[in-house]
C-alpha positions as CSV (number, residue, x, y, z in Angstrom):
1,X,46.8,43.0,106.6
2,X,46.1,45.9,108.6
3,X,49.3,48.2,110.4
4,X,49.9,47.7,113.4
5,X,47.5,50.1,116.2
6,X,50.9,51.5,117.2
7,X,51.7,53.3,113.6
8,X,48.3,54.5,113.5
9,X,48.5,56.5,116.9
10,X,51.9,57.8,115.7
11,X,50.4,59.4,112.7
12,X,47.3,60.6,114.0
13,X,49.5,61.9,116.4
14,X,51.8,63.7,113.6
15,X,48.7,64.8,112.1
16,X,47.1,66.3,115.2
17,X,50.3,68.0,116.1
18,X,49.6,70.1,113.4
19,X,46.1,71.5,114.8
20,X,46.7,75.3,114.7
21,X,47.5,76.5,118.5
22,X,45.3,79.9,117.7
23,X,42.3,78.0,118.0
24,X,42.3,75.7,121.1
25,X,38.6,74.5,120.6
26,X,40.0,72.6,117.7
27,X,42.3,70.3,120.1
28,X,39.2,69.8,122.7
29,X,36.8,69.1,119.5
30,X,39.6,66.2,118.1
31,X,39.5,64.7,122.0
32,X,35.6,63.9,121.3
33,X,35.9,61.9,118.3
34,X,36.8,58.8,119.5
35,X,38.7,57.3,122.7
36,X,41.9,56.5,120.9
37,X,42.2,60.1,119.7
38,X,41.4,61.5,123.4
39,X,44.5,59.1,124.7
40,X,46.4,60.6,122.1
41,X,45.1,64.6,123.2
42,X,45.8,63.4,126.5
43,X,49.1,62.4,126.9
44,X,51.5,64.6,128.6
45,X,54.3,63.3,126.1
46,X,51.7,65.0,123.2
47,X,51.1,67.9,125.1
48,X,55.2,68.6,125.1
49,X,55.4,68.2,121.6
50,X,52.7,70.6,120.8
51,X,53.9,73.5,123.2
52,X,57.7,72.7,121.5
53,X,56.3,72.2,118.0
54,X,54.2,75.5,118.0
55,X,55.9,78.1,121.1
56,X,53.8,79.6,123.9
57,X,50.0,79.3,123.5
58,X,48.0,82.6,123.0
59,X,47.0,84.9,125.5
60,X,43.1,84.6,125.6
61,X,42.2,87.4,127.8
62,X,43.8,90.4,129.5
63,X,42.9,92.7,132.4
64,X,44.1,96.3,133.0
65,X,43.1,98.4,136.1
66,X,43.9,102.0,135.2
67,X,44.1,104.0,138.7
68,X,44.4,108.2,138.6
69,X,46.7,109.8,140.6
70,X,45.8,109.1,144.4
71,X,43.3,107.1,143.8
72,X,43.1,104.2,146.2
73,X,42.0,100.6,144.7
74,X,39.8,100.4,147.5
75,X,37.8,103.5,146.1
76,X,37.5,102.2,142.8
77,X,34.1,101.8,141.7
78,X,32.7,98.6,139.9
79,X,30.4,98.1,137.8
80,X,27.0,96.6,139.0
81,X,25.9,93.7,137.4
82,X,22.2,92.2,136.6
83,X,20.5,89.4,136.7
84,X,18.1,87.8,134.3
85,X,15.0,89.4,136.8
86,X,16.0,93.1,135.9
87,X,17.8,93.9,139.4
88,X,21.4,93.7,141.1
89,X,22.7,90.9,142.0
């Protein structure tokens, strides 16, 4: 006899819980296995328990403007980006 479908989400909950939060890819890669798993990914209750279970997620990017003394932001310069055909966008 097979367990019941609610023991198996509880577990593969457990188990998923335990996906390292360094890695977030890892949690959006689990959702695309199967649609019970995505439910599971999905839930807000799940979510809670990860942020409790494993603290504040990581910082994935930073920016920093550095200004000299009297500069205005206005006056900053910025860098000038291409595109694919060789010339400013």
């Amino acid at each position: 006899m097979p367990p019941p479908p609610e023991l198996i989400e509880d577990v593969t909950a457990e188990i998923l819980l335990r996906l390292p939060p360094d890695e977030p890819e890892h949690l959006v890669r689990a959702s695309l296995v199967c649609k019970p798993w995505l439910r599971v990914i999905s839930d807000p209750g799940f979510l809670r328990r990860y942020r409790a279970f494993h603290g504040m997620p990581p910082l994935l990017g930073l920016l920093h403007l550095s200004l000299r003394m009297g500069q205005n932001p206005a006056q900053t310069p910025t860098p000038t980006i291409y595109c694919s055909t060789g010339g400013p966008i």
